[in-house]
Structures are given as structure tokens and as C-alpha cells.
MIMI-741101 format. One record per residue (C-alpha): x, y, z. Coordinates in steps of 0.05 Angstrom, whole numbers, padded with zeros to 5 digits, always signed. Example, Ala and Ser with C-alpha at 12.3 -4.5 7.8 and 13.67 -1.06 7.14 Angstrom:
2
+00246-00090+00156 +00273-00021+00143 
***
This chain:
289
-00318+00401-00158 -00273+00340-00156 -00207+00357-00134 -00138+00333-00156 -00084+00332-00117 -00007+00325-00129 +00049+00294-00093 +00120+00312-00116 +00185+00302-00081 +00195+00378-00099 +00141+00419-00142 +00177+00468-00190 +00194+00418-00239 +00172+00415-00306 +00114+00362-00311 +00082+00399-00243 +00091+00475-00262 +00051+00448-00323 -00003+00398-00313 -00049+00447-00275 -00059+00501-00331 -00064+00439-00377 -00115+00403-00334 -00148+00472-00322 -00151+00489-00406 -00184+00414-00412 -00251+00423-00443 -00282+00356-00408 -00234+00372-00347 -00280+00434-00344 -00347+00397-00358 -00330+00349-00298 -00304+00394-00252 -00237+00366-00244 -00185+00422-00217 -00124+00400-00185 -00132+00432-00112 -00075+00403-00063 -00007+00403-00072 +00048+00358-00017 +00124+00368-00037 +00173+00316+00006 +00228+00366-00004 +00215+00439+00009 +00261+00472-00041 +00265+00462-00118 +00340+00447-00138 +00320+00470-00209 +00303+00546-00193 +00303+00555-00111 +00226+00555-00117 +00186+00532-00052 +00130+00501-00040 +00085+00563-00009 +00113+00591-00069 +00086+00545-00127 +00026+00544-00083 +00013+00614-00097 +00041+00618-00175 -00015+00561-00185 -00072+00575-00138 -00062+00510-00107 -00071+00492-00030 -00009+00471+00001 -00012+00410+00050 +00043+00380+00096 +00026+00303+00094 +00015+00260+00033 -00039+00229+00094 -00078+00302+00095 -00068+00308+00016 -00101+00232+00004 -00155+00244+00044 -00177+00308+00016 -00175+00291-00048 -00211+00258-00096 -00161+00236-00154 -00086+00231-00140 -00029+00238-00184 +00043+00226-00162 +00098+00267-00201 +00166+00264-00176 +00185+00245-00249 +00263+00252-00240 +00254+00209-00173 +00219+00139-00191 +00250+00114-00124 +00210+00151-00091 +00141+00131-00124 +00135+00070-00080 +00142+00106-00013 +00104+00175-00041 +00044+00133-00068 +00027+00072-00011 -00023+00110+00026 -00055+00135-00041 -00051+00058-00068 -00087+00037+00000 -00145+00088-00002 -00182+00061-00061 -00183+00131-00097 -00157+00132-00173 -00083+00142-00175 -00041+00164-00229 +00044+00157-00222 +00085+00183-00266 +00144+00166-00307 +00190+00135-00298 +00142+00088-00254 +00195+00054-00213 +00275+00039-00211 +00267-00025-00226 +00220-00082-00248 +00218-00123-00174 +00182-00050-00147 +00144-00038-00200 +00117-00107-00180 +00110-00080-00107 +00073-00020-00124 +00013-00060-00173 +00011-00121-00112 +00000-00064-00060 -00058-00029-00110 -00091-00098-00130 -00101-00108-00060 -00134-00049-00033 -00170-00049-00102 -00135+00019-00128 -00134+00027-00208 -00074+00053-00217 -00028+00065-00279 +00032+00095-00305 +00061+00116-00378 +00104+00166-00412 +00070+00227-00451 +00103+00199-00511 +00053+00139-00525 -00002+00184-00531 +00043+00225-00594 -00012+00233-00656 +00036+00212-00695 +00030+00132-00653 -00047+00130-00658 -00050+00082-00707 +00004+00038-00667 -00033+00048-00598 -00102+00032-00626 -00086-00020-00669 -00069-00099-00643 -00014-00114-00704 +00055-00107-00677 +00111-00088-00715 +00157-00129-00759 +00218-00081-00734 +00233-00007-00717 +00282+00043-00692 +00267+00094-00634 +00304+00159-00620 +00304+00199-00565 +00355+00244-00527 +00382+00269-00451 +00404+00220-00395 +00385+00152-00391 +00355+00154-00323 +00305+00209-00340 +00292+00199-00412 +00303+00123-00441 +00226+00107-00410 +00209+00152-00463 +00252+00118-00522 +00218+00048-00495 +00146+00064-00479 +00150+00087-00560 +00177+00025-00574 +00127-00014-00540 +00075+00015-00565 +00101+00005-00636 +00121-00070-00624 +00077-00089-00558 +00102-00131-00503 +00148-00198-00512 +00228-00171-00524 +00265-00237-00503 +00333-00203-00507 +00381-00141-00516 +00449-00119-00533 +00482-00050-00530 +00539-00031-00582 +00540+00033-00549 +00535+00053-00476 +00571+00123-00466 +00532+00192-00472 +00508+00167-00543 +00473+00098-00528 +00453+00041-00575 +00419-00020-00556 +00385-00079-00608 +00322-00110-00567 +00306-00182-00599 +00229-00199-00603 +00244-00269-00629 +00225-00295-00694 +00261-00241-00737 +00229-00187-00698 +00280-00121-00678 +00286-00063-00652 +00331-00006-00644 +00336+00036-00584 +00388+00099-00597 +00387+00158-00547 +00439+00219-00552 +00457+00256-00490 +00478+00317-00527 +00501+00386-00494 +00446+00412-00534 +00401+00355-00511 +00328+00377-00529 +00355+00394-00599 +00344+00318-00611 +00280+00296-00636 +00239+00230-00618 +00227+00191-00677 +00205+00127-00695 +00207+00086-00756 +00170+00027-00767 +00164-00035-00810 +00097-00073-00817 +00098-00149-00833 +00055-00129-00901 +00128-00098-00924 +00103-00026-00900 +00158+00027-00863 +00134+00096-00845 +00180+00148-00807 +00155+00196-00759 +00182+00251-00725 +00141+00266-00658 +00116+00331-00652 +00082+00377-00600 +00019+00361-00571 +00027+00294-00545 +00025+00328-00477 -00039+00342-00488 -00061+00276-00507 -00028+00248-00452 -00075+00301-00393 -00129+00276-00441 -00122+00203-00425 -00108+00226-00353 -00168+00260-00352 -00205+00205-00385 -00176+00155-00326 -00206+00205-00278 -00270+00197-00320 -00289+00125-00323 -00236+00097-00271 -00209+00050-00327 -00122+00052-00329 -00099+00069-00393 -00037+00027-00397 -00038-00045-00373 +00004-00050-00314 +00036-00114-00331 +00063-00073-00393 +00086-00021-00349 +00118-00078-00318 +00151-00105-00373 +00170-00035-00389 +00207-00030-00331 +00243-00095-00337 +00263-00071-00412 +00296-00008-00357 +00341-00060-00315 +00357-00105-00373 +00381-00043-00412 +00427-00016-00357 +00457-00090-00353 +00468-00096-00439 +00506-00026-00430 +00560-00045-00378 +00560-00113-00420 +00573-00094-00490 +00564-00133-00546 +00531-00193-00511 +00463-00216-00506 +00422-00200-00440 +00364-00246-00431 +00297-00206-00405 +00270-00240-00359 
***
């Protein structure tokens, strides 16, 4: 058996309560082995539901352990949650990135682009693949997009909730729809509904819109894209990109091979502090740097 384990900063959240039946239901999960094993939790309680850790240890016949040190070391893959904490990742995931073993962090990958740096330097040099993404690249409906070299000629993404949870999703589909190489933004809108133009140079733009709604997962992700050729398709994302994403996580596990280039996950994260900047700056031009 090869055995996964997780480190959260608390463990009844949504992406932990989750992965383990997912991983679990896997068909080549299964064929290899893989079951996640080992579970560490910084803080003891859930603020969601009151949950403990002994007690999402038992829900999901997991082993609890009480060091991310003793969780490492027994393990043979590592994946770091704590998805509503991303300034956490660095200080949850340095003994991981130091032990060689394949890593996985998960969105959003840091709280800024200068840590996001950290983290890759410290992996790089103790050799650690390592890599990061939102679920929502790995939507059916982006295939074409993720597998394909031709970025687009423009496109809008939508997605919804607050900015500091949920805009890595409204980017990473933008990246993947347009690549790497936005020289510049500017927000019309910065208040619970949020609107931001992101210049790619040479006539290239995109449009990031995210609604913070009181009903907020009533708002769907979509994307709609224009090809150089004069093409535009609209999609609206729908389930099972989830599943796609434990399947590339899975496949990581696999062959030890990232599935996002980190220096996109960089760039990705200095879309983050560039965006946060165009908001309290309104209708002027932020330079990404």
C-alpha cells in the first residue's frame, strides 16, 4: 500500500471531508494502492461544524497523528489542504518540501507571489516535485484549452463567493484559457460584485467578474472564449471536474511529474496581489510585475 497523508490547519472542511472517498472510489488509485492513511490538523476544532480531529479520524478511517514531522515520515505522498488558509501552506508544508517525497498543496497556493517563490526555492532545493492548482482547470469543459498550446484571442471568466477563497478559481480558468503573460489589470468594480479587465498585450483581454452573492453557490463558473481564427464558444462548468482534478492528483502520485508548472502557479499568484491592488485603485492600470 502507499499511503497518503493529509495536513490541514483544521480537517472538517470541504476539500478534506471529500478527497478520501474520492481517492478511495479512484479506479487506478485502487490498482496502485494509494489510500490516504494519516491525517495532522494544526488546529483541533473545525470552526465550520465543531468537528475534531479524533473525530474526522474516525468518520474517515484515517490515523490521526500529532506532528506534520511524524505524518511526513510515515508517509509516502503528501498533500497539504488548508484551502481557506494559503498562509499557512508555507509553514504546514517545509518539512514535506525538504523530505524529497511528492507533495501536493492546495489552492490557493500562497498569499502572495514573493511566498509562492519561497515555497518552489525551498522544493527545488531538496529536489521535491511539488505543485499546486485549482479543481477548476481540470473542468471537461477546458480540455481542449489545457491540452492545446494556442492561447486565446480574449475571454470572460465567472465565478462567485469571496475573493480570498474563490478568485484562484476565476484565474486559474483564465489561465488556462489564455496561458501565462497578462502585463496589466484594471478593476471597474471592487465591492461584493467584482470586475477586473487583465491586458495580455497586443489586443489580447480578459475579463475577470466574480459575484459574492447571499446565495453564493447559485453562481455558475463560466467561461467564454474567442480564438484568433474568429471562433467564441461559451461554457458553463459543470460537475465532475473534481474528479478530474483527484485524477491528475493521482496521476502526480503515479509518475512523480507536477501537473501545473510552478512558474505558472507563480504567475498565478502574482495575477492574486496585482488584483487586490487594481481593486482599491479603480479605474487605473496596475502593471504585473
Amino acid at each position: 500500500m502507499k499511503k497518503i497523508g493529509f495536513i490541514d490547519n483544521f480537517l472538517s472542511e470541504w476539500h478534506a471531508n471529500n478527497y478520501p472517498d474520492m481517492i478511495r472510489n479512484d479506479e487506478r488509485a485502487k490498482k496502485l494502492g494509494l489510500d490516504v492513511c494519516y491525517a495532522y490538523a494544526k488546529t483541533e476544532v473545525s470552526p465550520y461544524d465543531g468537528v475534531t480531529t479524533d473525530e474526522w479520524c474516525k468518520i474517515h478511517n484515517v490515523k490521526r497523528v500529532n506532528s506534520v514531522e511524524e505524518l511526513v515520515d510515515l508517509s509516502d505522498y503528501i498533500v497539504i489542504l488548508s484551502p481557506d488558509n494559503p498562509e499557512l501552506h508555507k509553514e504546514l508544508s517545509e518539512y514535506a518540501l525538504k523530505s524529497g517525497k511528492l507533495t501536493y498543496i492546495d489552492k490557493t497556493f500562497a498569499p502572495d507571489k514573493k511566498t509562492a517563490i519561497e515555497i518552489f526555492d525551498l522544493a527545488q532545493k531538496y529536489g521535491t516535485p511539488v505543485y499546486s492548482t485549482s479543481a477548476l482547470r481540470f473542468a471537461d469543459e477546458l480540455a481542449p484549452y489545457r491540452k492545446g498550446d494556442e492561447p486565446a484571442k480574449s475571454c470572460m471568466c465567472v465565478g462567485c463567493y469571496k475573493f480570498e477563497i474563490y478568485a484562484i478559481h476565476v484565474f486559474e480558468m483564465m489561465c488556462t484559457v489564455m496561458k501565462s503573460g497578462a502585463k496589466r489589470m484594471m478593476a471597474t468594480e471592487g465591492t461584493r460584485n467584482r470586475n477586473i479587465v487583465v491586458d495580455y498585450g497586443n489586443g489580447r483581454l480578459a475579463s475577470f467578474i466574480q459575484m459574492d452573492t447571499d446565495d453564493p453557490y447559485g453562481v455558475p463558473f463560466i467561461v467564454s472564449a474567442e480564438m484568433e481564427d474568429g471562433s467564441a464558444h461559451y461554457y458553463e462548468i459543470k460537475e465532475g471536474y473534481q474528479k478530474r482534478f483527484v485524477e491528475a492528483m493521482i496521476e502526480f502520485f503515479a509518475t512523480g511529474v507536477p501537473q501545473v508548472d510552478y512558474r505558472e502557479t507563480i504567475d498565478l499568484m502574482g495575477m492574486l496581489d496585482v488584483a487586490k491592488k487594481a481593486m482599491a485603485n479603480p479605474f487605473k492600470w496596475i502593471d504585473i510585475e
